[in-house]
Legacy VTK file of the C-alpha trace (Angstrom):
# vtk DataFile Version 3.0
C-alpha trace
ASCII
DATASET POLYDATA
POINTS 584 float
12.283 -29.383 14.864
10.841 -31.139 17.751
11.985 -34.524 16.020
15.581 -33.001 15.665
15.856 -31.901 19.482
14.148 -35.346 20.775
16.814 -37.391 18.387
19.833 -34.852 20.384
18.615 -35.821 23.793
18.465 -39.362 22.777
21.660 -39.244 21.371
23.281 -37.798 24.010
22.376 -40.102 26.094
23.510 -43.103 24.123
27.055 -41.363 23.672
27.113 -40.745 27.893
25.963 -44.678 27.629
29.044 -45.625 25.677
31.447 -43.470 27.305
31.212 -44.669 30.497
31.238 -48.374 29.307
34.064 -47.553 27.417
35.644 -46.254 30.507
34.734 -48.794 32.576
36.184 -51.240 30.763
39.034 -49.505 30.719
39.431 -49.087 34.186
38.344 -52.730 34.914
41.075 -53.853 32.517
43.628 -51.704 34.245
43.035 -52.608 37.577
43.053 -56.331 36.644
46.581 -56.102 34.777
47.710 -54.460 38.256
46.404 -57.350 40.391
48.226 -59.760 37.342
45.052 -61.470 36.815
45.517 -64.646 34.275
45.722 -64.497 30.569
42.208 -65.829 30.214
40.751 -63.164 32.279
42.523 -60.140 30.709
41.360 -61.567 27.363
37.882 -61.433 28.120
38.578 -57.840 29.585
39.941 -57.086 26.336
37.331 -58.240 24.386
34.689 -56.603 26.489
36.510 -53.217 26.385
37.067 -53.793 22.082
33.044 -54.257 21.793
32.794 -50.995 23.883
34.959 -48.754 21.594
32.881 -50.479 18.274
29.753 -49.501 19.676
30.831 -46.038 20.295
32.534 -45.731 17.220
29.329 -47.018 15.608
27.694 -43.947 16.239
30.094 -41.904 14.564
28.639 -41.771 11.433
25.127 -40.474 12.942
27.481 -37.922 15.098
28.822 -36.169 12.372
25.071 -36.341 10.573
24.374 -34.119 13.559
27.589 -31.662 12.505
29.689 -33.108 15.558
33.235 -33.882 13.993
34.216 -37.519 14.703
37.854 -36.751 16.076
35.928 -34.637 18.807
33.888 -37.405 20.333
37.328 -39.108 20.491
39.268 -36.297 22.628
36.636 -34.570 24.210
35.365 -35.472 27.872
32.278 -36.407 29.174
31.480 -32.919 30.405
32.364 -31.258 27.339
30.711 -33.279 24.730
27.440 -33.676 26.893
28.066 -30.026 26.676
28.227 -29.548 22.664
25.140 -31.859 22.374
22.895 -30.238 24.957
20.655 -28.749 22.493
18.870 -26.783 25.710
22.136 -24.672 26.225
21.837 -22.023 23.645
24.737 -19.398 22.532
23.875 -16.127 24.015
24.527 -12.741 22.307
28.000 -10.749 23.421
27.212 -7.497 24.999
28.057 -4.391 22.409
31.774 -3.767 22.712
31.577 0.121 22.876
29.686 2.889 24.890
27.698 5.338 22.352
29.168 8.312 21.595
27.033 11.427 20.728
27.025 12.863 17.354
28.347 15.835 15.913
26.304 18.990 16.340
27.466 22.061 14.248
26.752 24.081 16.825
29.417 23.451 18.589
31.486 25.894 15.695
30.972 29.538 14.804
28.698 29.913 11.785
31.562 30.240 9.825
34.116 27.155 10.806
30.761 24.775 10.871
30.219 25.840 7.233
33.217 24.844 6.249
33.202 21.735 7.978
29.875 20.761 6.537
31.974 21.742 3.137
34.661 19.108 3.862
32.504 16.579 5.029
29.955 16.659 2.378
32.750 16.084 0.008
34.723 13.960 1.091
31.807 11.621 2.820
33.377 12.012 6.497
32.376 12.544 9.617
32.395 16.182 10.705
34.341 15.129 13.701
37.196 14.934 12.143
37.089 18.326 10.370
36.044 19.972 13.536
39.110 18.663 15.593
41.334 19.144 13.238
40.326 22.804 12.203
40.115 23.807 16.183
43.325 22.389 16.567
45.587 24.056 14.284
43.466 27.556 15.455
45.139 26.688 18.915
48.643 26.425 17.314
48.210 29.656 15.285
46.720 31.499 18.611
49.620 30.105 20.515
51.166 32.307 23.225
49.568 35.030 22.295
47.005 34.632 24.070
46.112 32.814 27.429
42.874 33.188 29.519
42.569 32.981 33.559
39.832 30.663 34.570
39.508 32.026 37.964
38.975 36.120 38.177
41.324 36.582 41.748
44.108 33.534 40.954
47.413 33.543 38.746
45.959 30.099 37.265
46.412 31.070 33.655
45.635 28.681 30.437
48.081 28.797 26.941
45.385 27.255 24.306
47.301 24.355 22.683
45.172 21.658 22.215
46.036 17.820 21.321
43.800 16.203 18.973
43.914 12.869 17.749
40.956 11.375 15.208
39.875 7.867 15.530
38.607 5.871 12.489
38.777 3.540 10.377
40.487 3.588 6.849
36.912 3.571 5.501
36.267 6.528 7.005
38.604 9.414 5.548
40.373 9.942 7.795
43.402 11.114 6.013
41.330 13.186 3.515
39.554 14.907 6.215
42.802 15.885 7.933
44.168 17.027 4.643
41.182 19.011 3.971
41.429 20.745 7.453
44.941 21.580 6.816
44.194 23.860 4.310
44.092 27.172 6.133
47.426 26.338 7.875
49.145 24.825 5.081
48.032 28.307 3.019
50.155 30.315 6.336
52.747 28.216 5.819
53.476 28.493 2.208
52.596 32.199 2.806
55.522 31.949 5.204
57.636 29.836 3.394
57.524 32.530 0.345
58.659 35.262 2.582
61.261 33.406 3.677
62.504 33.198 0.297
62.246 36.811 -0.865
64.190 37.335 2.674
66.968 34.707 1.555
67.653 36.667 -1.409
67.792 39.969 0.531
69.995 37.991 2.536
72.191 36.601 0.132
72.287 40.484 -1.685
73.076 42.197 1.398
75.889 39.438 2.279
77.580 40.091 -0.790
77.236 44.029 -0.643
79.081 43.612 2.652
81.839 41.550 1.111
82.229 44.443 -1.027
82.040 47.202 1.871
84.587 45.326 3.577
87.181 45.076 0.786
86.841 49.089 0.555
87.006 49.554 4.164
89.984 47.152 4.393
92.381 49.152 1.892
91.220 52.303 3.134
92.414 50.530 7.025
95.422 49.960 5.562
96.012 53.836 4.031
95.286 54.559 7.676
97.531 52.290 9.551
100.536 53.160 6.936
100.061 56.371 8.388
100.431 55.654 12.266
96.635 55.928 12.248
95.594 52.973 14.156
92.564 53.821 15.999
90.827 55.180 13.116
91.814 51.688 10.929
90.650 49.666 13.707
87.477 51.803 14.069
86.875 51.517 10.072
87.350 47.201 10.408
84.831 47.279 13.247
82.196 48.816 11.216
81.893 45.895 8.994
83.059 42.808 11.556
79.521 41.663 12.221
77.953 39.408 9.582
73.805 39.880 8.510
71.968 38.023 10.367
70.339 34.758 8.364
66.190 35.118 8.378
65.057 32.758 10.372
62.074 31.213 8.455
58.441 31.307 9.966
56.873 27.650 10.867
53.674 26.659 11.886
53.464 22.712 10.913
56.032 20.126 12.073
55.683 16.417 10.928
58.806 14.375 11.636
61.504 15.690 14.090
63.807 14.708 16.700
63.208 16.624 19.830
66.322 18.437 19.598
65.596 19.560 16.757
61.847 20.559 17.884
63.449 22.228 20.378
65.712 24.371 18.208
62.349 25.188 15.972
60.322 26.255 19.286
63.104 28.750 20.065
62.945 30.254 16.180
59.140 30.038 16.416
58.630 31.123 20.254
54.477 31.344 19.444
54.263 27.569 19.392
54.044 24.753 16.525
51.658 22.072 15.393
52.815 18.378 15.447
51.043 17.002 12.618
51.133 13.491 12.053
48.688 11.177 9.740
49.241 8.618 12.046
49.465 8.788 15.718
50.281 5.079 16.540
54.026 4.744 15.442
54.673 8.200 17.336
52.782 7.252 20.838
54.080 3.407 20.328
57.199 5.127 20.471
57.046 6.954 23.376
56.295 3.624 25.768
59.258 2.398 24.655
61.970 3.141 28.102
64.316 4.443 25.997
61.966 7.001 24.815
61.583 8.831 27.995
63.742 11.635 27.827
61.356 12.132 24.651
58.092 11.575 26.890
59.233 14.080 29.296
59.763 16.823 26.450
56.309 16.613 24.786
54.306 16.137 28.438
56.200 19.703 29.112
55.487 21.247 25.572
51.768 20.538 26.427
51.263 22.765 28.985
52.683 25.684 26.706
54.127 28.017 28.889
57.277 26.192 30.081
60.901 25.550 29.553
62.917 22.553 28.995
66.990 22.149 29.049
68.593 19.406 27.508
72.455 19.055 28.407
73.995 16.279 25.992
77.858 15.349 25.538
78.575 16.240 22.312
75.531 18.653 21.586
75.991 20.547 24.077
73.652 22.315 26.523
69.984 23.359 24.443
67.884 25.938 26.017
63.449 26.036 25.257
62.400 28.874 26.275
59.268 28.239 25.039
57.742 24.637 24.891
54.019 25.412 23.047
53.272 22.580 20.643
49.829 21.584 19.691
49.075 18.036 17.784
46.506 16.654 15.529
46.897 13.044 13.659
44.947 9.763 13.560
44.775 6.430 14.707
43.150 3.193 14.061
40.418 1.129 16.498
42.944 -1.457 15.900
45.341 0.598 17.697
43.886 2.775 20.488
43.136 0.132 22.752
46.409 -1.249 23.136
47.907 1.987 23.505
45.569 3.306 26.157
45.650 0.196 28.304
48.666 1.618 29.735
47.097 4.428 30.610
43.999 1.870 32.064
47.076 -0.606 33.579
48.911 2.556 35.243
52.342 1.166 33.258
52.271 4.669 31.725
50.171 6.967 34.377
52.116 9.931 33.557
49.195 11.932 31.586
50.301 11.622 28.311
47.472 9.404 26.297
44.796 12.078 29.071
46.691 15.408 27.598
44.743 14.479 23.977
41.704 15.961 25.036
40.275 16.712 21.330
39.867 12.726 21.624
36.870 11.313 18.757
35.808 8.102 18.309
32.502 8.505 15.650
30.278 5.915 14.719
30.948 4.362 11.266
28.891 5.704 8.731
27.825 2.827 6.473
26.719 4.730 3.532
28.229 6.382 0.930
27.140 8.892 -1.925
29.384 10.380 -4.883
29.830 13.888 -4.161
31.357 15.648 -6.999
32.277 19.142 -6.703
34.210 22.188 -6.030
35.473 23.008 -2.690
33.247 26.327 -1.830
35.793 29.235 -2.353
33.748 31.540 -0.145
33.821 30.072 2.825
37.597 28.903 2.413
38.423 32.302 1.860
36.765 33.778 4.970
38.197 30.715 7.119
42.163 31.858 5.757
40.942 35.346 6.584
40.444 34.102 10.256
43.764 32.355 10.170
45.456 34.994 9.027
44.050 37.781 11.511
45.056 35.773 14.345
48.319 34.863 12.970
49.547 38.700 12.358
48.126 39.810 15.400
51.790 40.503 17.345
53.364 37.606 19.613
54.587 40.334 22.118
52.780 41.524 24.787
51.156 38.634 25.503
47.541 39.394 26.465
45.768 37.342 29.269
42.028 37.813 29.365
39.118 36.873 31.716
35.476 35.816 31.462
32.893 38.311 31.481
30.930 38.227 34.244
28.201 36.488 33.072
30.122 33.984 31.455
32.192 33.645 34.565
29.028 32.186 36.358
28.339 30.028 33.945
31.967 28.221 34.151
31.920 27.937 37.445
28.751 26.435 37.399
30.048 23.513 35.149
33.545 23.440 37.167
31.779 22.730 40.032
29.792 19.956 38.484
32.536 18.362 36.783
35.120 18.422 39.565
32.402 16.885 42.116
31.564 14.220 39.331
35.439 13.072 39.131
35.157 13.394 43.005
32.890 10.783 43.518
34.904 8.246 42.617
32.557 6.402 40.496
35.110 6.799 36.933
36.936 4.686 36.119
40.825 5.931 37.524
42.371 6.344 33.884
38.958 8.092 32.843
39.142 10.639 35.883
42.531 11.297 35.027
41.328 12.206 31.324
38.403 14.376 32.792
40.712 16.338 35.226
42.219 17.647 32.454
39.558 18.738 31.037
38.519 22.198 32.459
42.205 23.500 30.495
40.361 22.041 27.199
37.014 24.007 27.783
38.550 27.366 28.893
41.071 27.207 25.941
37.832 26.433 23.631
36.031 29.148 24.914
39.043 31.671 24.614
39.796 30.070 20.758
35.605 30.867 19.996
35.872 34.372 21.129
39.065 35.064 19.064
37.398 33.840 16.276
34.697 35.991 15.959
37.185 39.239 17.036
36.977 39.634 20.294
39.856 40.868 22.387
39.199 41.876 25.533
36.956 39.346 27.323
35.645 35.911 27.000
32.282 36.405 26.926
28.933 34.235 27.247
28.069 33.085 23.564
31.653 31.551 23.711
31.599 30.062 26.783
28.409 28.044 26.194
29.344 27.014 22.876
32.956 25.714 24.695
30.587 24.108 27.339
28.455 22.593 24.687
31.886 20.492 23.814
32.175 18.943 27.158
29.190 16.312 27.013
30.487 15.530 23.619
33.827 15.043 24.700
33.435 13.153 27.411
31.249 10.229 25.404
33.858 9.696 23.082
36.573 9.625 25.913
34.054 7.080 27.390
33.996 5.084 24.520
38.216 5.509 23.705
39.005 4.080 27.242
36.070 1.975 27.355
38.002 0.046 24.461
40.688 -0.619 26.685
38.740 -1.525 30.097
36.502 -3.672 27.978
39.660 -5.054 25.845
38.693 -8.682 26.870
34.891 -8.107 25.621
36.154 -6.279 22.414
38.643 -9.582 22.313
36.129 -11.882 22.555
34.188 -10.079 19.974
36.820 -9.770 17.316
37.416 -13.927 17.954
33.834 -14.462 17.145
33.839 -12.154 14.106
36.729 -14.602 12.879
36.212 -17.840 13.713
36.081 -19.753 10.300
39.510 -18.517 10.317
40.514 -20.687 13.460
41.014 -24.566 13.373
38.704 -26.779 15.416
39.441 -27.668 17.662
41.102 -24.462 18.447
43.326 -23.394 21.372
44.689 -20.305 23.019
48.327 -20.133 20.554
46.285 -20.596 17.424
43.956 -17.414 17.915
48.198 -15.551 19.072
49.708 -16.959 15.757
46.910 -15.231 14.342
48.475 -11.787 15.436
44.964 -10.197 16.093
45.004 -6.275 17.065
44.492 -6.364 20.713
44.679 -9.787 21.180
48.723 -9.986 21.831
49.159 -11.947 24.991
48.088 -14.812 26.686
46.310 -13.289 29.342
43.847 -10.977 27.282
43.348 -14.197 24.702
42.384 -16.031 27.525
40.453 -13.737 29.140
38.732 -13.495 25.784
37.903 -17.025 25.494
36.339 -17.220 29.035
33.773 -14.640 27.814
32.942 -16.394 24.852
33.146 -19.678 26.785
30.287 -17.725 29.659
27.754 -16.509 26.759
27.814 -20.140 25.762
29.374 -19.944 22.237
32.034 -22.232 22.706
33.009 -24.930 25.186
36.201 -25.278 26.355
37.984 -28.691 27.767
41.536 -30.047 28.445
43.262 -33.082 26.574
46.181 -34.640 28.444
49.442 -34.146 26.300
51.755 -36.945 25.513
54.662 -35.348 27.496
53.257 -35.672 30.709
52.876 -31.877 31.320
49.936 -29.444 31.760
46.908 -30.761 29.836
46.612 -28.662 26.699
43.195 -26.060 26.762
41.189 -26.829 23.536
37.770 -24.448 22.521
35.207 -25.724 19.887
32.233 -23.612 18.497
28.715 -24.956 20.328
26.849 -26.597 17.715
22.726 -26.270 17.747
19.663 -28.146 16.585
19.642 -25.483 13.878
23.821 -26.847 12.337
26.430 -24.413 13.220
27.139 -21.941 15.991
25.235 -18.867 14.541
24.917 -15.130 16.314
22.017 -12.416 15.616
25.682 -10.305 14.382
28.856 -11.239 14.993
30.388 -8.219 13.517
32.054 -5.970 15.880
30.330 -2.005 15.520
33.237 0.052 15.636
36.359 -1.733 16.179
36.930 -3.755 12.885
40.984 -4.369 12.424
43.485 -4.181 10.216
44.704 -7.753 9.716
42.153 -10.093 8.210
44.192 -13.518 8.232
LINES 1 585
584 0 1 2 3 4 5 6 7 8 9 10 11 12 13 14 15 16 17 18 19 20 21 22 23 24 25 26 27 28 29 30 31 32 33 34 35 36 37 38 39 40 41 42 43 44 45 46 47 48 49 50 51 52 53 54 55 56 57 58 59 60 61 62 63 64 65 66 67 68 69 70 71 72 73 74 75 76 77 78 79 80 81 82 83 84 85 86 87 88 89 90 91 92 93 94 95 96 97 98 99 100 101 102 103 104 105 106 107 108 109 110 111 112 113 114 115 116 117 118 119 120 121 122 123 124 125 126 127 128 129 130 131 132 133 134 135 136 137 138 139 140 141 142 143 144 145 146 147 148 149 150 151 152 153 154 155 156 157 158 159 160 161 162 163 164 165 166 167 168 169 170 171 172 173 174 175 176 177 178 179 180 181 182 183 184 185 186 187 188 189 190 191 192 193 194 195 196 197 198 199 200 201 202 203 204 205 206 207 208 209 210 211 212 213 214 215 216 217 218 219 220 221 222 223 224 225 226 227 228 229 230 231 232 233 234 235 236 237 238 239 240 241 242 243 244 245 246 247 248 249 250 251 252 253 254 255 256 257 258 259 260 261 262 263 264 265 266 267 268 269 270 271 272 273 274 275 276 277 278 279 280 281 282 283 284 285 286 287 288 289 290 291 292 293 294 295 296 297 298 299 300 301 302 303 304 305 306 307 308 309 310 311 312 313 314 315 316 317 318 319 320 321 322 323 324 325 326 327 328 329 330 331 332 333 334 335 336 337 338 339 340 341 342 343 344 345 346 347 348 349 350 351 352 353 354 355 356 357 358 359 360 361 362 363 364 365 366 367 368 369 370 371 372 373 374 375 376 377 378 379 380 381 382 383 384 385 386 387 388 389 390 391 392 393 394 395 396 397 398 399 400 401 402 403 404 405 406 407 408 409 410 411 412 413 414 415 416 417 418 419 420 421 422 423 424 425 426 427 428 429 430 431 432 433 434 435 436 437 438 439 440 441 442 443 444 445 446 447 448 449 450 451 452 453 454 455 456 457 458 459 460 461 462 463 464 465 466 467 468 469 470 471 472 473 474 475 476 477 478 479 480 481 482 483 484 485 486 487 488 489 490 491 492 493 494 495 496 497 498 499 500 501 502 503 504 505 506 507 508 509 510 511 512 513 514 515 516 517 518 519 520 521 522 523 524 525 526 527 528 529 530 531 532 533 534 535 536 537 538 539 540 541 542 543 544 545 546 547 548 549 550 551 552 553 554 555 556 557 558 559 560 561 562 563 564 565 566 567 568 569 570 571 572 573 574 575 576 577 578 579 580 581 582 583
């Protein structure tokens, strides 16, 4: 090895040799055509200068021994190919991409909804995370407007509990599965619902024709009267039967693809609230940046909150009414895809709270392993979970019932409220984090009012609930950490996901040939080039400019450094946590 590095320094310094005499020669042969020196003189500077470019292309063939490509030694500067054979400058790793986020702790559940999570993810081999959200979500949607809870004991600040939720993983990682799974109480209400409805359609349908009937006798019997001067009594007879049956209006809990008109109609037929569910979250929120989605944007910030109203006026449509805007959502997203929809968030392009309002916000570590679980789902503990739905769904929408902490468990939120509110405070987040965190105390009073629900409380939120709610803010605030860390770090993550797929790139490479690649994240110049000046500051690769023939900017080029050991290698490239969809 010490052979190999003694023949790099050596040849190094033959190549800087024959550089500069090439260049010299070059220069001297320049300056003498300027000054119109005589033929004889320009043909000795012409031979000198030919001898110069042999001897440096002489050494190509021991250059490219060495794993330097020949056309490189031809384009490449002095600085930059001193650079690539400098066998002293050594790649250095990139720092990990993501914070950690901590793990899931079943604790965090009643005894019963942590059973059936471990259940779900047992058999379906993914993370509990997912289940978890999911399940707590869709508890909030049922719960709706029912109930709300009051944070503070002597203010009118009063919370509805209708989480957002969104699941971050990759395909790998079940997501859809594990959504599906946790559906399964809701989905049961809504069939449940949906079957009603249909025994009510055909009451519907009965009764409609039995007042056909009705009115048919009552007409003729109108008529008798009014052929006998008896007018009020007809007219009293016809009025009996004027007004139609009302249609049922059918119950709905779940919502997947809807125009916000039409949400809004839904809301006022289903006043408790509804759940937005949606496999994946990307197309929706992708949506919503768009300008001419804003009327849209406005709706669902609104519906978040749960206790307002919204009016649309439209030409055409009319003028629409909400008197209740409650909607909870739950879907999933791709690594691929959070970053670049958070950075607006990050940016401030889209500060309006949206991306901060999905507080139920997981990012869990990839599990790498995998085991065959074959099985039935266990029918005990999805029984007693629809049991729970069920309670709290027929448990009446009117009066709505606002409830306080107990006393104890009073202290012990505004212990952590104090905390957390002098932590955002400091000003030490990061502005787009502190925004998500702000938000937060709704999250953990509506988790502590959904917990004691569960277990049958009514009248006050009480301790054990409280601290389990509590025990969700750590968590959630490390996987907040690591979603927006994705997007402040987006040049680190770039530069990562351009190492992790560089036999894919020419070399020499530059800037447009990593865009044409169409790399998640990487979708403008500015990030790709922010990208490449981390990779180019941990030393893996060197960048340098080559004049172009059109006389404008010189063209940026990147090459992968090169060691005494053959080809730019890394302890592990691989990005933890953020692979991508594309893999051209």
């Amino acid at each position: 090895m010490t052979d190999l590095n003694d023949r790099h320094e050596h040849l190094e310094s033959e190549i800087s040799d024959a550089l500069e005499a090439e260049r010299r020669c070059e220069r001297e042969l320049g300056e003498a055509i300027a000054r119109g020196d005589s033929d004889e003189v320009l043909k000795d500077l012409y031979r000198d200068w030919d001898d110069a470019r042999a001897a440096r292309r002489g050494m190509e063939p021991e250059v490219e021994a060495m794993g330097i490509p020949p056309e490189l030694t031809g384009e490449m500067p002095e600085y930059a190919l001193l650079s690539y054979l400098n066998p002293n400058i050594q790649p250095r790793p990139l720092p990990v991409g993501l914070p950690s986020a901590m793990t899931w702790d079943y604790d965090l559940l009643p005894d019963a909804l942590s059973s059936f999570v471990r259940d779900v993810a047992e058999r379906t081999q993914c993370p509990p995370d997912f289940v978890s959200v999911a399940l707590v979500v869709e508890i909030g949607s049922v719960v709706g407007r029912k109930f709300t809870i009051h944070p503070k004991r002597h203010d009118d600040w009063a919370v509805v509990p209708n989480p957002w939720g969104c699941v971050i993983g990759n395909p790998a990682t079940m997501k859809s599965p594990a959504l599906n799974q946790a559906m399964f109480p809701l989905q049961s209400l809504e069939t449940s619902a949906r079957e009603q409805h249909t025994k009510a359609m055909t009451e519907y349908k009965t009764g409609s024709e039995l007042l056909e009937l009705e009115r048919k006798v009552v007409k003729d019997k109108a008529r008798k009267l009014l052929e006998n001067n008896q007018k009020v009594g007809a007219q009293s007879l016809l009025e009996s039967v004027v007004e139609d049956i009302p249609p049922p209006i059918p119950r709905r809990h779940i919502v997947n693809d809807t125009t916000v008109e039409k949400l809004g109609e839904l809301l006022n037929q289903n006043p408790n609230g509804l759940l937005l569910a949606r496999d994946e979250l990307s197309g929706w929120l992708a949506r919503l940046q768009d300008e001419r989605w804003a009327a849209d944007r406005a709706f669902y910030l609104e519906c978040s909150e749960g206790n307002g109203e919204y009016t649309y006026d439209r030409i055409g449509r009319g003028t629409l009414h909400i008197s209740s805007c409650c909607l909870s959502i739950i879907g999933g997203i791709q690594p691929s895809r959070i970053a670049s929809l958070v950075r607006g968030a990050v940016t401030g392009d889209f500060a309006d709270g949206l991306m901060q309002r999905f507080q139920l916000l997981v990012w869990p570590d990839d599990n790498r392993e995998w085991q065959l679980v074959d099985r039935w789902p266990n029918h005990a503990v999805r029984e007693y979970v629809k049991g729970i739905f069920h309670d709290l769904d027929q448990l009446p929408d009117e009066p709505r019932l606002a409830l306080h902490f107990t006393e104890e468990a009073q202290e012990l939120f505004n212990t952590w409220y104090t905390e957390h509110m002098q932590e955002i405070r400091r000003g030490e987040l990061h502005p787009a984090l502190q925004a998500h965190f702000i938000k937060m105390a709704k999250t953990i009073v509506s988790l502590a009012l959904l917990f004691e629900l569960i277990v049958g409380g009514r009248e006050a939120v009480g301790l054990v609930a409280t601290a389990r709610a509590l025990g969700w803010a750590d968590y959630l605030k490390s996987h907040a950490g690591r979603v927006y860390g994705a997007a402040i770090n987006a040049s680190l993550l770039g530069a990562r996901l351009i190492l992790e797929r560089r036999r894919k790139l020419p070399e020499p490479f530059t800037p447009r040939d990593v865009m044409r690649k169409g790399w998640a994240g990487l979708d403008s110049p500015a990030t790709i080039n922010d990208a490449l000046a981390i990779l180019a500051e941990h030393h893996l690769v060197i960048r340098y400019e080559v004049k172009v023939e059109t006389g404008g900017r010189p063209s940026a080029r990147f090459v992968w450094r090169r060691t005494p050991h053959g080809p730019m290698v890394t302890e592990n490239p691989n990005m933890s946590g953020h692979p991508t969809d594309r893999t051209d």
